[in-house]
RODO-113443 format. One record per residue: x, y, z of N, C-alpha, C in turn; residue in three letters. Coordinates in pm, whole numbers, plus 50000, padded with zeros to 5 digits. Example, Ala and Ser with C-alpha at 12.3 -4.5 7.8 and 13.67 -1.06 7.14 Angstrom:
513194943150780512304955050780513204967050780ala 512854977550708513674989450714512905000350787ser 
***
This chain:
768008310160837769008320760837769858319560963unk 771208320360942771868320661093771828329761185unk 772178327161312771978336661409772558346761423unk 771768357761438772468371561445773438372461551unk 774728381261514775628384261589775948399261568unk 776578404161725776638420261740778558416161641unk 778558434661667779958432161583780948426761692unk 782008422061617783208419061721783358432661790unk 784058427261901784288442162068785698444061928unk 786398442261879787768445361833787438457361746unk 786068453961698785288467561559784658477561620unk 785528486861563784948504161597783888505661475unk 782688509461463782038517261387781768531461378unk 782958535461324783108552761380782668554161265unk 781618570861276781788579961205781738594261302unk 781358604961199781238618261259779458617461264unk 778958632961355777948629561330777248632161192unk 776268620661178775988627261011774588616960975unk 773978614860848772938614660839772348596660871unk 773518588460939772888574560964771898575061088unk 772068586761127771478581761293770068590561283unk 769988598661177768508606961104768098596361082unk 768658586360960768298577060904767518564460958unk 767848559961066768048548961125766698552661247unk 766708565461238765788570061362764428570161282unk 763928564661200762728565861112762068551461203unk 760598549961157760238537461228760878525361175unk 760908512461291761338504561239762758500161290unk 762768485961297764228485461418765578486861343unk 766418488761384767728488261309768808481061435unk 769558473761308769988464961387771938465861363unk 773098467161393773858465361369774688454361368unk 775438448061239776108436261201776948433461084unk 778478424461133779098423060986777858415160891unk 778048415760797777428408160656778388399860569unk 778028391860522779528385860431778798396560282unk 779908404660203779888413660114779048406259989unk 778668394159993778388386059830776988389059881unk 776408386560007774728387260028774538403759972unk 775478409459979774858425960012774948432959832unk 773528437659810774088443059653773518456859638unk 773838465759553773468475159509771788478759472unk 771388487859521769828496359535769668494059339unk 768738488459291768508492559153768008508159102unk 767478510859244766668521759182768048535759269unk 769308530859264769948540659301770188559059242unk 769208568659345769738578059279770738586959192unk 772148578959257773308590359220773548580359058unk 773728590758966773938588258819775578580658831unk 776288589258889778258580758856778628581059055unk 779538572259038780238568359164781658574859167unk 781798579159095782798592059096784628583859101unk 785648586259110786638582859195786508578959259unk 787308565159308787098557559435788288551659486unk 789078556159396790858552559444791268553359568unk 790848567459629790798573559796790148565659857unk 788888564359852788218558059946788898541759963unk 789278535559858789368521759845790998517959926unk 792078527559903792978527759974792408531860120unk 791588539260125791228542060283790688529160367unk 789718524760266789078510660297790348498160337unk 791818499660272792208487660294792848490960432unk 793588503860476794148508360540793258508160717unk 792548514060651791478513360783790168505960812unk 789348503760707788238493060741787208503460700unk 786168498760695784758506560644784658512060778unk 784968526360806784288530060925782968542760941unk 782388541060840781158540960864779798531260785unk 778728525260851778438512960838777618518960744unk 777318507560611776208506960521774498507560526unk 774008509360570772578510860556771598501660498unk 771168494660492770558478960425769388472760480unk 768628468760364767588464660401767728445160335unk 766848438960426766438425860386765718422760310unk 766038413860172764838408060119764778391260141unk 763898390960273764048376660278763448367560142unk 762818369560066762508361059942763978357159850unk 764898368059874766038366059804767658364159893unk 767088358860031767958359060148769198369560109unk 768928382960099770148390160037769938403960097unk 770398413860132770898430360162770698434960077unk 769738446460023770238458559893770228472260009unk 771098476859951771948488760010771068505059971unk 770338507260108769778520460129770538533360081unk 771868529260144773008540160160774468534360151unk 775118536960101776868533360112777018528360000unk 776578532559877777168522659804778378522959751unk 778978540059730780298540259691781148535059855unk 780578529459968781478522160051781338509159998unk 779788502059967780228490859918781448488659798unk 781438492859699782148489859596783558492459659unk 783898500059700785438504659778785988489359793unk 785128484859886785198473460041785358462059897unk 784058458559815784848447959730785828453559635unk 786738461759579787908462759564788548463959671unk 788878465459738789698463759823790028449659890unk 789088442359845789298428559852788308422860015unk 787718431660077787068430160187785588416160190unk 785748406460244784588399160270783308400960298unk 783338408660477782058414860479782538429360543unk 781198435660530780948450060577780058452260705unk 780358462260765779798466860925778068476160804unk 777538466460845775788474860794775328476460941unk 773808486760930772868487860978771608484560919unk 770998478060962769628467260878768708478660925unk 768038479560829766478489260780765548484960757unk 764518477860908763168473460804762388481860734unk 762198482460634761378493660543760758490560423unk 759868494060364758918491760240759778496660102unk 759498499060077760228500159896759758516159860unk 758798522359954758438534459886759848543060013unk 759558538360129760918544860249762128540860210unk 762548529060141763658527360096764128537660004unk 763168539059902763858550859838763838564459887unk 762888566459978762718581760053764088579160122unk 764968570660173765928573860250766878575360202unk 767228563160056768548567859941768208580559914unk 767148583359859767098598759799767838611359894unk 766988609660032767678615560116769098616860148unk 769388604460163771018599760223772018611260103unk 771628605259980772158609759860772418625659874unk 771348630959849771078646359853771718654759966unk 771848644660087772358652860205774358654460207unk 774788649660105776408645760036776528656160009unk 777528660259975778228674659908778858672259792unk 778918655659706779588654659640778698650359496unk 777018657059483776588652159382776678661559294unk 776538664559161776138675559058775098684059068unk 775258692559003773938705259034772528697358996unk 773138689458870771738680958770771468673958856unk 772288665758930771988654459042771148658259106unk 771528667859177770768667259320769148676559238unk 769388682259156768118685259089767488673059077unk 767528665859007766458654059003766148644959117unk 767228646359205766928643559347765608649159339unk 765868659859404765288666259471763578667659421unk 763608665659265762628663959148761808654259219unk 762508644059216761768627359215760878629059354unk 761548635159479760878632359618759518639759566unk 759518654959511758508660259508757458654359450unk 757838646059322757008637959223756478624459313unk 757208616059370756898603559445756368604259543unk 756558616159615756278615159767754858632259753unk 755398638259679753808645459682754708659659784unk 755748661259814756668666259896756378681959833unk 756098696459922756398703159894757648712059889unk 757948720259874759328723559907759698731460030unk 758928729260099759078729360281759638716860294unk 758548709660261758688693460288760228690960287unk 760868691660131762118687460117762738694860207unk 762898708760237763908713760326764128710660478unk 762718707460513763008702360645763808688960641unk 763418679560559763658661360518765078666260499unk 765848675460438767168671660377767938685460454unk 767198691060536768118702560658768778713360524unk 768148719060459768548729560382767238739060407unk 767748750160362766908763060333766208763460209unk 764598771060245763578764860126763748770960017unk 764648781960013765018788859893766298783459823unk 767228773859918767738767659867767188754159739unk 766278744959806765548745059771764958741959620unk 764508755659643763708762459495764548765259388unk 765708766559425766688772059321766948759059297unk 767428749659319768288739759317766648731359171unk 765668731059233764878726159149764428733559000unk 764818743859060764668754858886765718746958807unk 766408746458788767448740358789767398727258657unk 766418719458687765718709658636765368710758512unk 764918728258528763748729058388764358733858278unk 765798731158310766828731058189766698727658084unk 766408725557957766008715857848767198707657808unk 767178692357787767948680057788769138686157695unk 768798694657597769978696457482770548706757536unk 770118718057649770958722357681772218720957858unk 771348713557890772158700857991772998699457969unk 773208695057807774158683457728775438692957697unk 774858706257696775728715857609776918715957740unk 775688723457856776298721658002777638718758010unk 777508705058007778368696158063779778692057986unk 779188694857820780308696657770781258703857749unk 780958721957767781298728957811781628736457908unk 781668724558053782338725058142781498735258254unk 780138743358214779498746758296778478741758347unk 779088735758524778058727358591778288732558734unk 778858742658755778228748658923776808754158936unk 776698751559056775168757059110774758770959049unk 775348775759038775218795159059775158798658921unk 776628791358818776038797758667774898787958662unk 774698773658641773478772558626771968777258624unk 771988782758726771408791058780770718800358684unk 771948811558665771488820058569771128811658444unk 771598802958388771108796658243770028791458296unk 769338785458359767778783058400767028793258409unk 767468807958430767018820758442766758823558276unk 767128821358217767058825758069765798825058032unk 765238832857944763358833257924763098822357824unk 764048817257727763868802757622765438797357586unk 765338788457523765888783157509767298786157444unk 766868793657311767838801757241768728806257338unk 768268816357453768688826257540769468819557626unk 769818806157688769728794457735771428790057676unk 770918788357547772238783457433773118794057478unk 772818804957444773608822457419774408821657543unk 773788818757653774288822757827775258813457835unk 775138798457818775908784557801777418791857707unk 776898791757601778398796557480779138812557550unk 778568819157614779368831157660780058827457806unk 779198823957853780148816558012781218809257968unk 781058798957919782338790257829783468795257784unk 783158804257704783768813857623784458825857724unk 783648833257782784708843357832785048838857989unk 784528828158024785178822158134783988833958236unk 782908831958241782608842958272781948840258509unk 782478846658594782148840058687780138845558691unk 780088840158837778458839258861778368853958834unk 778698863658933778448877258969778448884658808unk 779368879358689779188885358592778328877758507unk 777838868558469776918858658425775598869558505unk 775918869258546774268878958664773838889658584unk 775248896058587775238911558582774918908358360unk 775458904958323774878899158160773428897858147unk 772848891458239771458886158253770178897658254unk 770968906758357770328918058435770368928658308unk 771338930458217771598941258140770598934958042unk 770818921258000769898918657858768018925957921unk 768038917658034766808918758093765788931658089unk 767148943558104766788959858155766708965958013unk 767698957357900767208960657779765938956957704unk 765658947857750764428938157684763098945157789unk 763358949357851761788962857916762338975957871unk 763078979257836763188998457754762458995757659unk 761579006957630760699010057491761609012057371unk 761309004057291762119006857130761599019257073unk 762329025857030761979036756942761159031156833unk 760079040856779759059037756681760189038256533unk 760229031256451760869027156311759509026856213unk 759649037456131758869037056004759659034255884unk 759639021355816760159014855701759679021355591unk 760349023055472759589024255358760179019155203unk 759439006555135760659002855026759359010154901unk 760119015654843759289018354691759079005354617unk 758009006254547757268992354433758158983454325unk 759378996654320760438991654225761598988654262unk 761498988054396763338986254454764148999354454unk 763549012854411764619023054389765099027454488unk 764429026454611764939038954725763809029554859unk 764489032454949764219027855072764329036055211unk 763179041055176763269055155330762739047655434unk 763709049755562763569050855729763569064355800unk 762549061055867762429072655979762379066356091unk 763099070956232763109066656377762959076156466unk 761729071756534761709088456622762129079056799unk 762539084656833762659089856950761869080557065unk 760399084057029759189080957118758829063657066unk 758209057557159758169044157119756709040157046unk 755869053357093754179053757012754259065356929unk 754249063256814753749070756736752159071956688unk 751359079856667749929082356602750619080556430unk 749569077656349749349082656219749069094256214unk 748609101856277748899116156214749759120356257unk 750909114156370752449121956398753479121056269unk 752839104956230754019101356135753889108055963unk 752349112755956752219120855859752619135455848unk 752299141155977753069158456038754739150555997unk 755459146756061756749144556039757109144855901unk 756229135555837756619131455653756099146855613unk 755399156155617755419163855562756379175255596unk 756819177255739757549184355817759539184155688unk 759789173355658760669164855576760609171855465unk 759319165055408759209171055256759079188155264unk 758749197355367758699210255332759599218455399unk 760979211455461762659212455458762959211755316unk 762849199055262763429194055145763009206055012unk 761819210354998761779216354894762319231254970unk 761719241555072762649246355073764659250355107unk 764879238855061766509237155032767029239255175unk 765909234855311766809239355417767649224055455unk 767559215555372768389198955412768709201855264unk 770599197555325771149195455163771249179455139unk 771429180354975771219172354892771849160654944unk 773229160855020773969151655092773479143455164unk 772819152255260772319149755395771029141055284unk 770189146855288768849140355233769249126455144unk 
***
């Protein structure tokens, strides 16, 4: 392999502060250097689902240069870079026609490699609610991570968090509905993960859509079904005759009735009715 070289004195590697120098501060040396762009390839096991627009970045890339460096680890068996972090910088840099890129080399195992994409990923502002849900899914599942764990690892609040992973337990068909119907912020989500099944789920999805409905009223929908679904139903006594002729209801009031209330009542009825104090209309 040829000899390592620092970057040219002519190359700034600017960024703001932000999550390479968390990153980089894990065990393990890190080293800074151009790369020629053909050694360096894409993480297979990359978290983020789409790379979004890259028109901006790629004009930024020709204009100014990658100025903040890629993240990369070595596989000497395959003398080649796969990319921890940057990959919507890599792809920019080869459209833009760029040779090599300003990386930081990561010695790391394959289980920290992905603890750090996952991380890197999640700590962006630019993934989906679903995204960063299964983010956030996978660390707990791979790494055994509670949700302390994640909040400290990714500098959020643990109730942040928790919500963000409720989130998850969306069911796939109604994800799908989600997205086609254009509801994918954090907050209505939210409430549609709040829904007690699935049906309820569908219902919340088609009315947000539909009346354009924001979080605070999506809430306030939720809260009313909710406050209705604990009030006691009034007691309903059905009654169809053997022949189809007549079909008496009674509804009282109270949500327990006894058998002997509902028999006092039925007779209370019948001894109005014969003495003629309910007319024929009414009855």
């Amino acid at each position: 392999m040829s000899k390592r070289i620092g970057l040219p004195v002519t190359l700034k590697m600017r960024h703001d502060a932000h999550y390479v120098e968390t990153l980089t501060s894990f065990s393990g040396a890190s080293i800074g250097r151009m790369i020629p762009i053909d050694k360096v390839h894409p993480n297979p096991d990359q978290p983020r689902k789409a790379l979004g627009d890259l028109s901006e970045l790629v004009q930024s890339v020709r204009e100014k240069g990658v100025l903040e460096p890629l993240l990369v680890r070595y596989m000497p068996r395959e003398d080649a870079y796969y990319i921890i972090s940057g990959e919507r910088r890599y792809h920019a840099s080869r459209a833009a026609g760029l040779r090599e890129v300003p990386c930081i080399e990561k010695i790391a195992d394959d289980a920290e490699t992905l603890e750090l994409a996952l991380i890197e990923n999640l700590q962006r502002k630019d993934l989906t609610a679903f995204e960063e849900a299964d983010g956030l899914f996978r660390l707990a599942e791979q790494f055994d991570y509670t949700h302390d764990d994640i909040a400290k690892k990714i500098g959020r609040a643990r109730s942040s968090v928790t919500e963000t992973l409720s989130i998850r337990m969306i069911p796939d068909a109604i994800r799908r509905l989600c997205i086609e119907k254009g509801v994918t912020s954090k907050s209505l989500l939210l409430q549609v993960a709040r829904q007690p099944n699935e049906r309820k789920m569908h219902e919340m999805v088609m009315q947000i859509a539909q009346s354009g409905l924001t979080r605070d009223e999506a809430r306030r929908v939720r809260q009313e079904e909710k406050d209705a679904d604990s009030r006691p139903r009034p007691f309903v006594f059905d009654y169809h005759s053997p022949d189809s002729a007549y079909h008496f209801r009674i509804q009282f009031r109270r949500s327990q009735i006894s058998r002997d209330d509902l028999i006092r009542s039925l007779r209370e009825i019948l001894s109005e009715l014969e003495a003629g104090s309910i007319s024929s209309s009414a009855a």
